[in-house]
C-alpha positions as CSV (number, residue, x, y, z in Angstrom):
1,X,160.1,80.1,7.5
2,X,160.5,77.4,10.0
3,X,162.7,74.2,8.7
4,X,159.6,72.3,9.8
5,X,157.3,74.0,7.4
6,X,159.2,73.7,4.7
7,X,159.4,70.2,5.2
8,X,155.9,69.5,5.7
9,X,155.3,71.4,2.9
10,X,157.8,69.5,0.5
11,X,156.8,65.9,2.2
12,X,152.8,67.0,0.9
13,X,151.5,63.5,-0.6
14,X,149.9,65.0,-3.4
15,X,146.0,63.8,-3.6
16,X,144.5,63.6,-6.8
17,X,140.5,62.9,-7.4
18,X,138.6,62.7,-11.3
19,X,138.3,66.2,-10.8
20,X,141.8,67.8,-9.8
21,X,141.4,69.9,-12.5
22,X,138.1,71.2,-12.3
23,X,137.7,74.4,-10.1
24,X,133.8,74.5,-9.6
25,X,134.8,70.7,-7.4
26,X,137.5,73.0,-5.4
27,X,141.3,74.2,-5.7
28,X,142.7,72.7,-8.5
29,X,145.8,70.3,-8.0
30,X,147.7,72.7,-10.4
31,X,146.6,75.8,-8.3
32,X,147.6,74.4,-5.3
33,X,151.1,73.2,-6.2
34,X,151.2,76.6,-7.9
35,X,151.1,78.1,-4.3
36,X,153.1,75.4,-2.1
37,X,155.9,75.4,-4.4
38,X,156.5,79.3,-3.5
39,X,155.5,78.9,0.2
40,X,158.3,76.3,0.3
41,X,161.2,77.8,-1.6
42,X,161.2,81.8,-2.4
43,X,158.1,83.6,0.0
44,X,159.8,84.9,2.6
45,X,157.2,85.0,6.2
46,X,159.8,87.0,8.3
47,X,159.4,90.0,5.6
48,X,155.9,90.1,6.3
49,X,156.1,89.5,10.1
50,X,158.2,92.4,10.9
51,X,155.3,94.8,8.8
52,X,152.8,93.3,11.0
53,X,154.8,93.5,13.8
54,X,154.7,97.4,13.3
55,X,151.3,97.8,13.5
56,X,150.2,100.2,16.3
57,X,149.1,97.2,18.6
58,X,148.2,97.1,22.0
59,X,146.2,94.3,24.5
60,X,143.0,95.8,26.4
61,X,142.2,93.1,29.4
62,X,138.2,93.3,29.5
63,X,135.8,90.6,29.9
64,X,137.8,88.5,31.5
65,X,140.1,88.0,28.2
66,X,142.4,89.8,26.6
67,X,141.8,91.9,23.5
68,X,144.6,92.5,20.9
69,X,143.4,95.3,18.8
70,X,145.6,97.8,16.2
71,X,145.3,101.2,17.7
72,X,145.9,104.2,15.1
73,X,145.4,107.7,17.1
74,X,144.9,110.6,14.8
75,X,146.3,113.8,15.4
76,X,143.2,115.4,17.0
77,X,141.6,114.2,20.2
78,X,138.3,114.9,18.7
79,X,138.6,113.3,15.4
80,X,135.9,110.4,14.6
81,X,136.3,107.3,16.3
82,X,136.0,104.1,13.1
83,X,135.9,100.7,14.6
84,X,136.7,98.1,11.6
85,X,135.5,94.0,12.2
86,X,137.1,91.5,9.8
87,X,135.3,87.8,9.3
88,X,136.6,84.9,8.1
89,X,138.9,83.6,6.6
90,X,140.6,86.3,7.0
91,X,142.1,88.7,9.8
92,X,142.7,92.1,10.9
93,X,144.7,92.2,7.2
94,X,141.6,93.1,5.8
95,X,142.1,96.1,6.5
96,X,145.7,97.4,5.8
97,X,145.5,99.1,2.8
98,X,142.7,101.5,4.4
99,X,144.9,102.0,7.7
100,X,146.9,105.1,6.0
101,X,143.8,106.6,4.3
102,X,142.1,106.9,7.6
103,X,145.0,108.9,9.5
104,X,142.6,112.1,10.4
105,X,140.6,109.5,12.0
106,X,141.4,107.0,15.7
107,X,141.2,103.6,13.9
108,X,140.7,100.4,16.2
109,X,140.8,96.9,14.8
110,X,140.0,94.3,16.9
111,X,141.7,90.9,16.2
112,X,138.7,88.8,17.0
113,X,139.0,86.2,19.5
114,X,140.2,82.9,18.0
115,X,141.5,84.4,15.0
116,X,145.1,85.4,13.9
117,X,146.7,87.6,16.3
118,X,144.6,87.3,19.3
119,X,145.3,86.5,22.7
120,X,145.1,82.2,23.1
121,X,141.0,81.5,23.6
122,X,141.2,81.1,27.9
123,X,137.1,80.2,27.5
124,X,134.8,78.1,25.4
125,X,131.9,79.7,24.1
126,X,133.1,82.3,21.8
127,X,130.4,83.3,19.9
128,X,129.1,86.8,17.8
129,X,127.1,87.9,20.7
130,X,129.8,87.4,23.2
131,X,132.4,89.0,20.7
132,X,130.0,92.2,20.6
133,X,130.5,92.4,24.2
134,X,134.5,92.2,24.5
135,X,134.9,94.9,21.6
136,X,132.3,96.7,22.9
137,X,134.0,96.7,26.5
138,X,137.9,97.3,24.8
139,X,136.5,100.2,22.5
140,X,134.9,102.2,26.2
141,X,138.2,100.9,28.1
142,X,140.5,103.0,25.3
143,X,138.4,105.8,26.1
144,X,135.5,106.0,23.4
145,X,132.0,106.5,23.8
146,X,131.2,107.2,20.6
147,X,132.2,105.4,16.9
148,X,130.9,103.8,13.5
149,X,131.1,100.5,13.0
150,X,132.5,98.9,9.8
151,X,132.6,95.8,8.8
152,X,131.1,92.2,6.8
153,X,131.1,88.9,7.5
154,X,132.0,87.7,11.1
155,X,132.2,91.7,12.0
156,X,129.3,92.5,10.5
157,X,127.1,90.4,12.9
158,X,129.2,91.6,15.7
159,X,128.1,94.7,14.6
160,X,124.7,94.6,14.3
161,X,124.9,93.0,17.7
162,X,126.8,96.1,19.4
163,X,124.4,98.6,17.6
164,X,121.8,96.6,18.7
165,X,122.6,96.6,22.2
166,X,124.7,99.8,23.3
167,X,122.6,102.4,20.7
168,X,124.2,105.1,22.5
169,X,127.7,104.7,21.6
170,X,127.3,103.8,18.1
171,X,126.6,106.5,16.3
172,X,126.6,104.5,12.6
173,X,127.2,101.8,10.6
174,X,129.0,100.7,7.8
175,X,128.3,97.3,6.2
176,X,128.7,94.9,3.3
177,X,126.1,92.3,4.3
178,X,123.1,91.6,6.4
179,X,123.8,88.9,9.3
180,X,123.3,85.7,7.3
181,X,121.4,84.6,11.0
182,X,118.7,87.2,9.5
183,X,117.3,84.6,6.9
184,X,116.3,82.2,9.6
185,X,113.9,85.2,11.4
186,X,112.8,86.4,7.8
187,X,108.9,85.9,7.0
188,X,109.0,85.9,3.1
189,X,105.4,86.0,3.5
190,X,106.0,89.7,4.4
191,X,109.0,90.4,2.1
192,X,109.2,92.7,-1.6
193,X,109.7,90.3,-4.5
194,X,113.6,90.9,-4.7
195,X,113.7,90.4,-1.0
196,X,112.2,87.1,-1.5
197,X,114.4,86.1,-4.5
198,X,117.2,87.1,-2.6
199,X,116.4,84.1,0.1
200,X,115.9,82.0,-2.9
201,X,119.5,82.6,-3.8
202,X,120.8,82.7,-0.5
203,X,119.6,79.4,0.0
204,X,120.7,77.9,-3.4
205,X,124.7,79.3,-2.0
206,X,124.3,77.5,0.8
207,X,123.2,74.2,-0.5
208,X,126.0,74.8,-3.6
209,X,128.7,76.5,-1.4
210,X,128.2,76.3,2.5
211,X,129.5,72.4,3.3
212,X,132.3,74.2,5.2
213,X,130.3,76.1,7.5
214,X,128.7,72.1,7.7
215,X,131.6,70.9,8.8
216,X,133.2,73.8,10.9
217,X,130.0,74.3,13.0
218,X,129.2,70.8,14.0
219,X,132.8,69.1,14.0
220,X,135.5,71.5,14.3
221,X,137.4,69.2,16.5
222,X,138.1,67.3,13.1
223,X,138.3,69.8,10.8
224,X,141.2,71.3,13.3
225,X,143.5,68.6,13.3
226,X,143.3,67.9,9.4
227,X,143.7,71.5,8.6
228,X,146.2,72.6,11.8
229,X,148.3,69.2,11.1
230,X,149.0,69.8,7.6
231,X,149.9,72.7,5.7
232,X,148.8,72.0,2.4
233,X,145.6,70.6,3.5
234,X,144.9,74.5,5.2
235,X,146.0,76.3,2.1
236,X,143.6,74.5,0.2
237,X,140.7,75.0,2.4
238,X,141.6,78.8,2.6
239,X,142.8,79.3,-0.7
240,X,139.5,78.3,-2.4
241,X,137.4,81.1,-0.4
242,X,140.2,83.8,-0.9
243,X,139.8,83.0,-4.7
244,X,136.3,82.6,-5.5
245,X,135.4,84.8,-2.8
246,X,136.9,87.7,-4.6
247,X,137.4,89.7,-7.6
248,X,139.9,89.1,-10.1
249,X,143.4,90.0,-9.8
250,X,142.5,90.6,-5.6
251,X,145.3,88.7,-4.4
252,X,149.3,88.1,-5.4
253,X,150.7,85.2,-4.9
254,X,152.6,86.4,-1.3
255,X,149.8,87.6,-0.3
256,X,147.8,84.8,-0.2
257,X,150.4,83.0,1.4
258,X,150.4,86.0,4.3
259,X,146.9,85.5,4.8
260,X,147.5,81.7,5.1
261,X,150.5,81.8,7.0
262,X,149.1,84.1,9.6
263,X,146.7,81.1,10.3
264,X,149.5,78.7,10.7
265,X,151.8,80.8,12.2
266,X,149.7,81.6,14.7
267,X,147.9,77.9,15.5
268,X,144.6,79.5,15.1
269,X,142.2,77.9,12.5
270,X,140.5,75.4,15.0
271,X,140.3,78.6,17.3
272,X,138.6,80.5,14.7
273,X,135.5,78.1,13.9
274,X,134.2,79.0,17.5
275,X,131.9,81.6,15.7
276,X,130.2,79.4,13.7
277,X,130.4,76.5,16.7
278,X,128.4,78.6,19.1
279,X,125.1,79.9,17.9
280,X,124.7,83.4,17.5
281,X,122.1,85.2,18.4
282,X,120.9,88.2,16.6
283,X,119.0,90.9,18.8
284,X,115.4,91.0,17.7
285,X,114.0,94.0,15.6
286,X,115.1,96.1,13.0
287,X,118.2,97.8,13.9
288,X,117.9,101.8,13.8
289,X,121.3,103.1,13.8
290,X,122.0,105.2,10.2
291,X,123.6,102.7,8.1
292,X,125.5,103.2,5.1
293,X,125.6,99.6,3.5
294,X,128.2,98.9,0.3
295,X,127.8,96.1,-2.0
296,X,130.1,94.6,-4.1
297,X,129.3,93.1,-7.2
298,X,131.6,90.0,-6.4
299,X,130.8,89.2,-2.9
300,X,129.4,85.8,-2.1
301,X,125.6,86.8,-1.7
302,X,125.0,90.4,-2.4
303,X,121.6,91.4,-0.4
304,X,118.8,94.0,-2.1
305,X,117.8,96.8,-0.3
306,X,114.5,95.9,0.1
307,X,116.0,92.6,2.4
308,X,119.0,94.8,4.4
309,X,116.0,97.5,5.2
310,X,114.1,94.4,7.0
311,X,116.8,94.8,9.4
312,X,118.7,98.2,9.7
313,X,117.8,101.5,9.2
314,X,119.8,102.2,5.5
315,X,120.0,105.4,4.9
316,X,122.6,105.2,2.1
317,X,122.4,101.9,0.0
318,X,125.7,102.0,-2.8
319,X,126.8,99.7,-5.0
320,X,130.0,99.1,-6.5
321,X,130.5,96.9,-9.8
322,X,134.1,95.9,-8.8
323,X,135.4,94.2,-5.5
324,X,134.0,90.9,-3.3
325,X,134.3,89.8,-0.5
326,X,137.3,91.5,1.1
327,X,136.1,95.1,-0.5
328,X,138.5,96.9,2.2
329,X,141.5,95.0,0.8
330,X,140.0,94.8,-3.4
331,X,138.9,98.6,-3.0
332,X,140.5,100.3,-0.4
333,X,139.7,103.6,-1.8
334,X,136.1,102.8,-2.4
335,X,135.4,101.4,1.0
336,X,137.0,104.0,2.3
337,X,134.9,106.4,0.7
338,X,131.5,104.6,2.0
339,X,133.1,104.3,5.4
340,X,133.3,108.4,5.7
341,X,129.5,108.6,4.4
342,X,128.9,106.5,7.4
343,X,131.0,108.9,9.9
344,X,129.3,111.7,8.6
345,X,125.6,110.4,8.9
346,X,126.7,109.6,12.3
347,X,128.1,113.0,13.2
C-alpha cells in the first residue's frame, strides 16, 4: 500500500449523521471503520496484485481502443468458446472463482472500458451499445466466430446488445437479469400479472434504492472527485452495494477491500459511470438467441419469466435460493453449472 493511502485513510474526518447506525440510511459508521482500519494497517494490496497480475491477460487494439481482456485457452482448439461480462461495481473479479472450473473451455473476460483494468478511456461516449461493439470486435480479432454469452448487470445489457446485433456468432446466452432499459419499452397493458407486479417492484427499488444511478448518470463529474479524492468516501459508496447487493457471508473482509482497491488503484470510478452517463440503447424486439437465464434469490430485483420471455427467447428459466448479485463469485459452482446448460443449448 502506497504511504499516501494509508494516510489518507488514517487522516478520514469521520462524519457522523442521526443515523450512523442505522443500515437501511447506508454503511454504518461502525461498518465502515470496521473496514478502513484493516485497509490502513494489516490488508496487504501487493498480495493480491501479483494474483491478478497472473491472470492470462492480453490487450486486443479494435475499435479504435484498446481492449484488456483475460484470455484462458483450453486444451482443445475446438472446445466452446464462453464470453463472461461483469457490471458494476464490480470487475472482471467477478469471475475468478469460475476461471479454473471452466479449463475445458476458451474463457475471455473483457475488462469493460472505464472499469478496473482497462486501457485509460481515449473517447467520450462509452456506452452499452458501443461496449457491445468493442467486445464484439476483440472476441472475432482473437479468432472466434462463435460463443455464449454470460453475464448480469452492465454485461448483461452488453449482451443482449451483441446477440441482438451479430445473431450469427452468438450461439447462446446466459443471464441473471433482463436489461433494466427493458422497463422503459414494456407495455404492462400487454404483460401476465407477475410481469406487471414485477414493474411494480422494479419501480418501488428504484425510487427506495436507485439515487446512485441519480447521481452517477447526470453528475458524474461530481460524484468522481468526492469518491476518486477520498478513500473512505469510495469504500462507503462501494461497500454499501457489495453488502446489501449480496448474500450473506459473500464477501471477507480482504476481499472487499480487493474489490475496492482495484477502483482506487486503478483511478477508475469516474471512468466507470460512463455506462450509466450515455444512454443506452436496447435493440428493438424480442431477442431470439436460446437463453438460459439464473436467478438468484438475493439479487437486487429478481425478474419472472413471464417479464425476461418479453425480451429473450428462454429456453431454460432456473432458480437458485442462495446467491445475489455477484452469483459467479457467491456460487461459482452453481453459475457454472447454468453457464454449461447455456453452451450446450447453443451447440
Amino acid at each position: 500500500m502506497s504511504t499516501d493511502l494509508r494516510t489518507r485513510i488514517h487522516d478520514t474526518r469521520r462524519v457522523t449523521t442521526p443515523w450512523s447506525d442505522d443500515k437501511t440510511r447506508g454503511v454504518t459508521a461502525g461498518r465502515l471503520d470496521e473496514l478502513l482500519e484493516r485497509w490502513a494497517d494489516g490488508y496487504d494490496w501487493a498480495v493480491h496484485e501479483r494474483r491478478i497480475a497472473e491472470f492470462p491477460w492480453t490487450t486486443v487494439h479494435v475499435g479504435g481502443i484498446d481492449l484488456r481482456v483475460i484470455h484462458q485457452r483450453a486444451a482443445g482448439t475446438e472446445a466452446p468458446v464462453v464470453v463472461l461480462l461483469h457490471g458494476w461495481p464490480d470487475s472482471v473479479l467477478r469471475f475468478e472463482r469460475i476461471l479454473p472450473l471452466l479449463t475445458d473451455m476458451h474463457v475471455v473476460i473483457p475488462a469493460l472500458p472505464g472499469f478496473p483494468f482497462a486501457a485509460p478511456l481515449t473517447e467520450p461516449g462509452m456506452s452499452a451499445a458501443r461496449m457491445a461493439d468493442v467486445v464484439a470486435q476483440a472476441v472475432s480479432s482473437l479468432g472466434y466466430s462463435r460463443y455464449t454469452l454470460s453475464g448480469g448487470d452492465i454485461g448483461g445489457a452488453v449482451a443482449e446488445i451483441i446477440a441482438a446485433e451479430h445473431p450469427d456468432s452468438v450461439a447462446s446466452l446466459h443471464l441473471t437479469n433482463v436489461a433494466p432499459q427493458r422497463a422503459l419499452t414494456a407495455d404492462p397493458a400487454k404483460l401476465a400479472p407477475d410481469a406487471t407486479a414485477y414493474l411494480a417492484r422494479a419501480a418501488q427499488w428504484f425510487r427506495a434504492e436507485g439515487g446512485y444511478i441519480a447521481e452517477q448518470s447526470t453528475r458524474p463529474n461530481t460524484l468522481a472527485v468526492a469518491l476518486g479524492d477520498s478513500p473512505a468516501g469510495l469504500a462507503a459508496w462501494l461497500l454499501e452495494k457489495l453488502d446489501s447487493w449480496s448474500d450473506t457471508s459473500a464477501f471477507t473482509t480482504d476481499e472487499l477491500l480487493t474489490w475496492i482497491s482495484v477502483y482506487w488503484e486503478t483511478g477508475t470510478i469516474g471512468t466507470s459511470f460512463a455506462a450509466y452517463t450515455e444512454p443506452a440503447t436496447l435493440p428493438p424486439g424480442r431477442i431470439e438467441t436460446p437463453t438460459v437465464f439464473s436467478v438468484f434469490a438475493h439479487d437486487i430485483k429478481p425478474e419472472p419469466r413471464s417479464y425476461a420471455e418479453v425480451f429473450l427467447n428462454v429456453c431454460e428459466y432456473v432458480e437458485h435460493a442462495a446467491g445475489g448479485h455477484f452469483a459467479a463469485w457467491e456460487q461459482p459452482e452453481v453459475y457454472v453449472r447454468d453457464l454449461r446448460r447455456a453452451v450446450e443449448l447453443g451447440a
